[in-house]
C-alpha atoms as one frame of an Amber mdcrd trajectory, in Angstrom:
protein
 -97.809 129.226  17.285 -96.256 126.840  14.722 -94.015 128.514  11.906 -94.053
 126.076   8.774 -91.302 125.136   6.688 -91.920 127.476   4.211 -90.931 130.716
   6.159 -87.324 129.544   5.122 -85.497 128.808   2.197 -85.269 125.054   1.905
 -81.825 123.762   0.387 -82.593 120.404  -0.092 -83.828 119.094  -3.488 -87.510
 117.863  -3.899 -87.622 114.195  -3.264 -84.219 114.000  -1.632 -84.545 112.765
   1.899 -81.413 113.577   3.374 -81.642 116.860   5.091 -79.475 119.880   4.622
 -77.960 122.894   6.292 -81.201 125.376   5.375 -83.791 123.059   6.217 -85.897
 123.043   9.385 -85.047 119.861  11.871 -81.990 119.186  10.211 -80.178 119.180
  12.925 -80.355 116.342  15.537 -79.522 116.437  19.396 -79.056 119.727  20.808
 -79.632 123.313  19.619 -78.341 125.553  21.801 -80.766 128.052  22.860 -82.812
 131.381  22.180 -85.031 133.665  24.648 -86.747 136.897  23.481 -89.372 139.400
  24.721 -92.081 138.402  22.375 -92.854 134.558  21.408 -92.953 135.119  17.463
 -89.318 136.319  17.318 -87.796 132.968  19.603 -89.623 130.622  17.057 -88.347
 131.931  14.330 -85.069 131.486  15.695 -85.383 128.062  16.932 -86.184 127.265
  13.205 -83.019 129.065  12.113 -81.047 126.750  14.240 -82.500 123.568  13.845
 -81.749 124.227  10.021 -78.221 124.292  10.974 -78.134 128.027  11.269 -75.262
 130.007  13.950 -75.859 131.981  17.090 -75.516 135.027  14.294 -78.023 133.520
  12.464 -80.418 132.876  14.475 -80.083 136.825  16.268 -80.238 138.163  12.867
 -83.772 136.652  12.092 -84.870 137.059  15.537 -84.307 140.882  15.008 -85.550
 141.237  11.441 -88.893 139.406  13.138 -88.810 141.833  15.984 -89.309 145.119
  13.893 -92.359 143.541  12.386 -93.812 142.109  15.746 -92.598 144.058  18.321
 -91.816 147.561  16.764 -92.769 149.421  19.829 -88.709 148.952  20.504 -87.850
 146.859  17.675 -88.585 148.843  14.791 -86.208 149.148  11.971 -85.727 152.430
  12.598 -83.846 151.918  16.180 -80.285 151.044  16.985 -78.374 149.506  19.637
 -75.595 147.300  20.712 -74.591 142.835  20.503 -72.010 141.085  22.426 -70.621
 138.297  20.585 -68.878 135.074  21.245 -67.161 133.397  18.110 -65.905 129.897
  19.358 -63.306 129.879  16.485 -62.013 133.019  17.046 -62.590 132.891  20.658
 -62.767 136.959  20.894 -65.539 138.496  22.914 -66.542 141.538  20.484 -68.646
 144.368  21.146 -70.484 145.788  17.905 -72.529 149.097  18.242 -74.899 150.602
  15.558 -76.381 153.071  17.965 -79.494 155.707  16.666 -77.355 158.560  14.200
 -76.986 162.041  14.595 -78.126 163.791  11.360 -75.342 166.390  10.124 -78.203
 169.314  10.180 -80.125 167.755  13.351 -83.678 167.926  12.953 -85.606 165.466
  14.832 -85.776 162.323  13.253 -82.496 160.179  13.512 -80.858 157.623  11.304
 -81.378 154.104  11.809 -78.826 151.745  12.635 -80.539 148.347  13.181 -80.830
 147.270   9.709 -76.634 147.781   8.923 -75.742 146.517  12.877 -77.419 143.215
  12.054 -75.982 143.466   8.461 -72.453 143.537   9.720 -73.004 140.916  12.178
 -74.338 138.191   9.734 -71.663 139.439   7.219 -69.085 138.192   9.535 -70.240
 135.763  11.315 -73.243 134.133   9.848 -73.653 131.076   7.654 -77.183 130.493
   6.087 -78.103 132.719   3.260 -79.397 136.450   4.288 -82.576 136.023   1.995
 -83.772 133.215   4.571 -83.478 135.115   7.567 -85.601 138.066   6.295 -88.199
 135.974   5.040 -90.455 135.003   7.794 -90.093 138.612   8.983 -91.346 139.689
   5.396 -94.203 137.373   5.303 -95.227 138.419   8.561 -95.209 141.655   7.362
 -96.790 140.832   4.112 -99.495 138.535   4.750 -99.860 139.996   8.211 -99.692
 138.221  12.061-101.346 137.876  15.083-101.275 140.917  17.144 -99.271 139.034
  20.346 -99.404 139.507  24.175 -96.205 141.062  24.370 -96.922 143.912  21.989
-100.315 144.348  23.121 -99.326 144.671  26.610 -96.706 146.647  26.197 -98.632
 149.325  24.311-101.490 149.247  26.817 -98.724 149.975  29.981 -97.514 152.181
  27.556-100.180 154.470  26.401 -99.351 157.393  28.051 -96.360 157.734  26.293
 -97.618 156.646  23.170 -98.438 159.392  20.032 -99.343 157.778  17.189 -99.528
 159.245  13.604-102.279 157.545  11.412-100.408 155.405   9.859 -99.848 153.296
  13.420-103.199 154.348  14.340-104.813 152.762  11.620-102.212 149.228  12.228
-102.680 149.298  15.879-106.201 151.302  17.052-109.736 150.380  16.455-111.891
 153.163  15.381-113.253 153.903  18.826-109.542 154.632  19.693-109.062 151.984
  21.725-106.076 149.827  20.938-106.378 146.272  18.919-106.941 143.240  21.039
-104.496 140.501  21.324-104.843 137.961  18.547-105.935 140.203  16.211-104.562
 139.835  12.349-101.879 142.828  11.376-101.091 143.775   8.342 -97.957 146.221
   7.755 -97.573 146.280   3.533 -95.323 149.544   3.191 -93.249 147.883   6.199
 -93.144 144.090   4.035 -91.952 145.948   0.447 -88.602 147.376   2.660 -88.027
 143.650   4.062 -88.404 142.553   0.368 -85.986 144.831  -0.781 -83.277 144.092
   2.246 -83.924 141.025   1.309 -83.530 140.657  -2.257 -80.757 143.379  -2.322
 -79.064 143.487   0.904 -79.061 145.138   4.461 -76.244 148.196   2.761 -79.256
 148.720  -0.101 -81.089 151.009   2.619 -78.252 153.335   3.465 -77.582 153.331
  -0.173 -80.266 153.302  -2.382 -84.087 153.397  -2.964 -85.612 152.570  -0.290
 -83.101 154.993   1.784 -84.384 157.790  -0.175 -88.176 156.857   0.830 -86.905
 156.663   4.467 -85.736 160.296   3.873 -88.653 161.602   2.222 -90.753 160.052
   5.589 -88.882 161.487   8.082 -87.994 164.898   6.839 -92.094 165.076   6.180
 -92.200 165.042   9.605 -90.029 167.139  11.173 -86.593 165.638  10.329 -83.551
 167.015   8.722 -81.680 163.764   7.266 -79.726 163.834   3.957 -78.993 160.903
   1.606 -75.333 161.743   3.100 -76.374 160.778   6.715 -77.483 157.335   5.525
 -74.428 156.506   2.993 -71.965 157.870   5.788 -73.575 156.036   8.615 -71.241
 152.759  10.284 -71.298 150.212  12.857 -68.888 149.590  14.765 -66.838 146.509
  15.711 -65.167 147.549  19.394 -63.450 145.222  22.049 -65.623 144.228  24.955
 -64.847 145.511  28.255 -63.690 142.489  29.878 -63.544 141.133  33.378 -63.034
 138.256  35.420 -65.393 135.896  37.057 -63.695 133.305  38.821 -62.292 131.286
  35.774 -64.537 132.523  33.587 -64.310 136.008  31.353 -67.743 138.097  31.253
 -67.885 140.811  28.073 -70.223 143.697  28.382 -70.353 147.066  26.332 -67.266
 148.976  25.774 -69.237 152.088  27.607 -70.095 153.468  30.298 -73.224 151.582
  30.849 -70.724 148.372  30.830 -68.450 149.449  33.138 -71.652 150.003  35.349
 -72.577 146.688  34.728 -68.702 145.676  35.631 -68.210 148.125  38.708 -71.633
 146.790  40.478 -70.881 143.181  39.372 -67.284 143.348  41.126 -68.674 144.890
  44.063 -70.921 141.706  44.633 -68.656 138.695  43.776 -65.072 140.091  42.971
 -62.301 137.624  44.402 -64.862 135.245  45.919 -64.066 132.336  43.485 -67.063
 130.161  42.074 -66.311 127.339  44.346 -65.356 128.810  47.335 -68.577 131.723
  47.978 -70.460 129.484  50.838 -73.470 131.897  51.124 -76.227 133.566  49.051
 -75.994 136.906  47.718 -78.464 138.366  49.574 -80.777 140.800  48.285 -80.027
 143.567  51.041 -76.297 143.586  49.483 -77.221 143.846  46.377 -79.078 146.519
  47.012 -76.462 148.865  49.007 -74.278 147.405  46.025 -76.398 149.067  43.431
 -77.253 152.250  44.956 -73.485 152.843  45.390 -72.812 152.004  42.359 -75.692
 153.940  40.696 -74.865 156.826  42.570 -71.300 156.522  41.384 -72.706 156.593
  37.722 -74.966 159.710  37.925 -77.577 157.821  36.123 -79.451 159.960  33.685
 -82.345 157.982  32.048 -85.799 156.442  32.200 -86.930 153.052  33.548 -89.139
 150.846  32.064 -90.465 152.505  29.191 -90.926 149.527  27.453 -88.641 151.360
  24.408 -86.126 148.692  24.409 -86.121 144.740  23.996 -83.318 142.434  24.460
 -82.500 139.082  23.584 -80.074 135.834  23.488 -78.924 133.253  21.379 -76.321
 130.399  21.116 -76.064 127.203  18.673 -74.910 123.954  19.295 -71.153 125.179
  17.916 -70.583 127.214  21.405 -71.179 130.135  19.334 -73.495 132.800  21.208
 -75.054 135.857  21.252 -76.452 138.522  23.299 -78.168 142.403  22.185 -80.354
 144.994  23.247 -81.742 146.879  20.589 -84.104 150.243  21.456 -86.138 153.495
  20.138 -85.027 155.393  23.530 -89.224 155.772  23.610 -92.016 153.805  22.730
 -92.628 153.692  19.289 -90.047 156.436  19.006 -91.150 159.726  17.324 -94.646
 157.768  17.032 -94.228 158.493  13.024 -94.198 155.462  10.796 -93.250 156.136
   7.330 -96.142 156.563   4.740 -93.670 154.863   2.037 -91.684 152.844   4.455
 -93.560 152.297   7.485 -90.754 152.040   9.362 -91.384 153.616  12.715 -88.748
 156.324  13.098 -86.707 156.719  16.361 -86.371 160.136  17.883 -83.154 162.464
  17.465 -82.579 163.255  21.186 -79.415 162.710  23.761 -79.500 159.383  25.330
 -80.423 160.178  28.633 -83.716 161.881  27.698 -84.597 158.134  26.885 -84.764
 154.848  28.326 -81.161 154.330  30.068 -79.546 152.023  27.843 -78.465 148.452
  29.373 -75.359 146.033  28.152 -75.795 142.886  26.886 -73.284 140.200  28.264
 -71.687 137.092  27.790 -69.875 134.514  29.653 -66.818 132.273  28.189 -63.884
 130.026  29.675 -61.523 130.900  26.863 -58.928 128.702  27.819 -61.509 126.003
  27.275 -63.288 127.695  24.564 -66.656 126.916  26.511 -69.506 129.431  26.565
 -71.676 129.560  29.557 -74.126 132.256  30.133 -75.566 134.726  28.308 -78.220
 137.925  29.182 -79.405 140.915  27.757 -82.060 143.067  29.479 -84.499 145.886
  29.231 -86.023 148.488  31.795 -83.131 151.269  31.820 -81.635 151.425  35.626
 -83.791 148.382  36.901 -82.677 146.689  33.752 -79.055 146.613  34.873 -80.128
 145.201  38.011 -81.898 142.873  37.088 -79.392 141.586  34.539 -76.552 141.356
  37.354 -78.808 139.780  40.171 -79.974 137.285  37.888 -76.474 136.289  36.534
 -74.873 136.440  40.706 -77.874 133.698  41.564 -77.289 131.508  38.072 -73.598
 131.611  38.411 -72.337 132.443  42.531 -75.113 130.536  43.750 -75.661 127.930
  41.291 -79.659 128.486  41.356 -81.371 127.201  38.236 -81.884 130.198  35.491
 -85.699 129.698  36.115 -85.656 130.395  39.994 -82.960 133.176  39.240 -85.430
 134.990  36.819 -88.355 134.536  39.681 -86.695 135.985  42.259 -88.344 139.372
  43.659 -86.103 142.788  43.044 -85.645 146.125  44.721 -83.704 149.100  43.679
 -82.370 151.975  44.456 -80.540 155.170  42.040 -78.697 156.549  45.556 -78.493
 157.585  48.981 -81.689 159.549  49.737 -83.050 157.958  46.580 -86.580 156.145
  47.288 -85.998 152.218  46.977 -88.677 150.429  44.434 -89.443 146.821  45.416
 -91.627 144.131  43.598 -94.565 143.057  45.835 -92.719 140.018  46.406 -89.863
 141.373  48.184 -89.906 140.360  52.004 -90.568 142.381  54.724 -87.040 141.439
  56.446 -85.164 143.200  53.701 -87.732 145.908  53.441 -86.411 146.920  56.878
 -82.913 146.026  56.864 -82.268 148.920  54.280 -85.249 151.045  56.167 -83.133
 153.399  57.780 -81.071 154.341  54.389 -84.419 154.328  52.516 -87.799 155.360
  54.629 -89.583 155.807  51.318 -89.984 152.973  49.750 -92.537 152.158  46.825
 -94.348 148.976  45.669 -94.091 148.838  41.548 -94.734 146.295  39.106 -92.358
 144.987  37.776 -88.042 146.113  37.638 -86.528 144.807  34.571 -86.924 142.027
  32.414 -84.494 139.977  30.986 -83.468 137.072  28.647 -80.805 134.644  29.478
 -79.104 131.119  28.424 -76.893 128.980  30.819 -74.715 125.922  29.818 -74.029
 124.234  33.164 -70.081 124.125  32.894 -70.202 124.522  29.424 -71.735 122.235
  27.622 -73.886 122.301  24.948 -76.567 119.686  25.972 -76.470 121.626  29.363
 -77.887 124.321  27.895 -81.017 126.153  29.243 -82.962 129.768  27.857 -85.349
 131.638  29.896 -87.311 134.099  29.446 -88.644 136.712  32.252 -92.257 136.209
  33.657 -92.347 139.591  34.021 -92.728 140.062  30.544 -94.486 137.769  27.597
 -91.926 136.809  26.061 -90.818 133.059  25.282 -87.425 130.707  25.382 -86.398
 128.150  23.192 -87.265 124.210  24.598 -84.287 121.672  24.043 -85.921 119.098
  21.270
């Protein structure tokens, strides 16, 4: 897949030959990095930072790309959560924009996407809004290959799925079957929102038009949403809980689902220093690690639902970025707009949903050196998989590659059945036997997307994204 020049806004003149900030490959040497769940959404971002573009930038077009390729958990219509590293401000910052509660309930909530990503760019980003909606708008417009990754993931899916016709008719053939991968997809209602956030601004939805149409859509079907609940609706810019890692300073949500991330992470590595841990974190440890832990947090929530994706970038400024954004189900309500055609999430308690999972970062702040970054999806198996792959990259010092590769098993708690990958060896099958006599082959646990700068450095840097999934990662050009 090879995204032309025009999907951004070029900045330099006709006939001038010096490139500018704004134009793609105007930036030589290293780039920094990008990994998503679905390929469309990582090129677009390695374009965005090749023309010079941030970390912000790049996550902001990634996203905007996302709800038009991957709306199954990227819609619009979602919410969620970024960590972010500013290497100016050197701050690790949490901001949340989280599905809204509706003041008279009902059961369609209020998006939060479209202002999280908003606020982000507003503060940190550097290339002009208008150019990071635009590929996501012609995609939209002129319509895109129906990709792996969202084919896939509806087809594991499909029991979950309900479509109303206006998704049937985008993604079912008349037989009911769903549309094959490769096919061209056309979303119009969805493309004349993008031109308007575009054109007018990421507030305009919460405050004009196009917010009224999104009202209109959802209270047709079941919801109870005022113009109010859109105007009143905020991010929210929070510290990160921080902790230590050795030298190094890891940010994860300021919630509970980082301090799970932070408890089972400590349990693992805390006060063994980088340079001094002498032998692998075996995967029998982190197993008794994570049911105690998971036990600890009285995990309510699905796994793998497929209702959230996650992803990473960073530039070649030490800037980074790392957010999961979700429906809590697939496809949410399974209502897209017939004005909007934004699919709209559910209004229901987070842990009648996929569990949500942190993203993280990694900095030396006394250096001002970012070095890791991952954000993952799958709900409990998610979390997992996000701290066993960061314990290998960084205790261990495994490539990110071999990291991702390596099998998982999981368990929610004493008594609790342990779920292994086929892959997992019979030798730690047994060792954890006794605590956990039923034990059941699945899938696949988790999938996440993750940068590492070997101590620091920007030409260091490597992105990865999980096999598990079909996703893709940004190659160093």
């Amino acid at each position: 897949m090879i995204l032309g020049v025009s999907l951004l806004a070029l900045a330099a003149c006709e006939g001038t030959t010096t490139k500018q900030v704004g134009e793609i490959d105007s930036v030589e040497g290293p780039l920094g990095g990008a990994a998503s769940d679905e390929p469309r959404a990582t090129l677009v971002a390695q374009d965005i930072l090749s023309a010079g573009g941030t970390a912000v930038d790049a996550a902001t077009a990634l996203y905007f790309t996302l709800a038009v390729t991957y709306p199954i958990a990227g819609s619009l219509g979602g919410g969620g959560e970024c960590i972010v590293y500013d290497n100016k401000k050197n701050e690790l910052e949490n901001l949340k924009f989280p599905i809204g509660v509706p003041e008279n309930g009902g059961a369609i909530g209020i998006p939060g996407n479209i202002r999280g990503f908003a606020a982000l760019h507003a503060r940190y980003g550097r290339m002009e809004w208008s150019a990071l909606l635009s590929p996501a708008e012609k995609f939209a417009n002129f319509g895109e290959s129906l990709s792996r990754a969202q084919h896939m993931a509806m087809v594991t899916s499909s029991a979950r799925i309900r479509f109303n016709e206006i998704l049937r008719k985008i993604y079912k053939k008349k037989d009911g079957s769903f549309r094959v991968e490769g096919e061209k997809i056309e979303q119009i209602q969805l493309a004349s929102v993008l031109t308007t956030l575009r054109s007018a601004g990421g507030a305009s939805f919460y405050t004009g038009g196009i917010g009224k149409s999104y009202v209109e859509d959802a209270n047709a079907v079941g919801g109870a949403l005022s113009t109010a609940d859109l105007f009143n609706y905020r991010p929210r810019w929070e510290p990160a809980i921080i902790f230590n890692a050795d030298v190094n300073r890891v940010g994860v949500s300021n919630s509970k689902y980082g301090e799970l991330y932070r408890d089972f992470w400590l349990k693992l590595f805390d006060g063994k220093g980088i340079l001094q841990l002498d032998k692998d974190i075996l995967l029998q440890d982190v197993i008794v690690s994570s049911r105690e832990s998971f036990q600890k947090a009285n995990i309510n929530g699905k796994s793998n639902l497929r209702a959230s994706t996650a992803f990473v970038t960073a530039d070649n400024e030490g800037n980074a970025v790392s957010c999961v954004v979700g429906l809590r189900t697939p496809f949410g309500t399974g209502n897209a707009g017939t004005i909007t055609g934004i699919v709209m999430p559910p209004n229901i308690p987070v842990d009648q949903g996929e569990y949500p999972t942190t993203p993280v970062l990694m900095v030396n702040k006394p250096n001002k050196d970012f070095y890791y970054a991952s954000a993952a999806s799958g709900g409990p198996a998610g979390v997992f998989s996000s701290v066993y792959t960061a314990l290998q990259v960084i205790a261990e010092g495994k490539s990110l590659e071999s990291s991702l590769i390596a099998p998982r098993a999981i368990t929610l708690g004493v008594g609790q059945p342990l779920l292994y990958e086929k892959e997992v060896s019979t030798s730690v099958l047994n060792a954890v036997g006794s605590q956990h006599p039923v034990q059941i082959e699945v899938d696949r646990l988790g999938q996440v997307n993750a940068i590492y700068c070997f101590e620091g450095k920007v030409f260091n840097c490597q992105s990865r994204s999980d096999p598990r999934g079909f996703g893709l990662s940004m190659i160093q050009r």
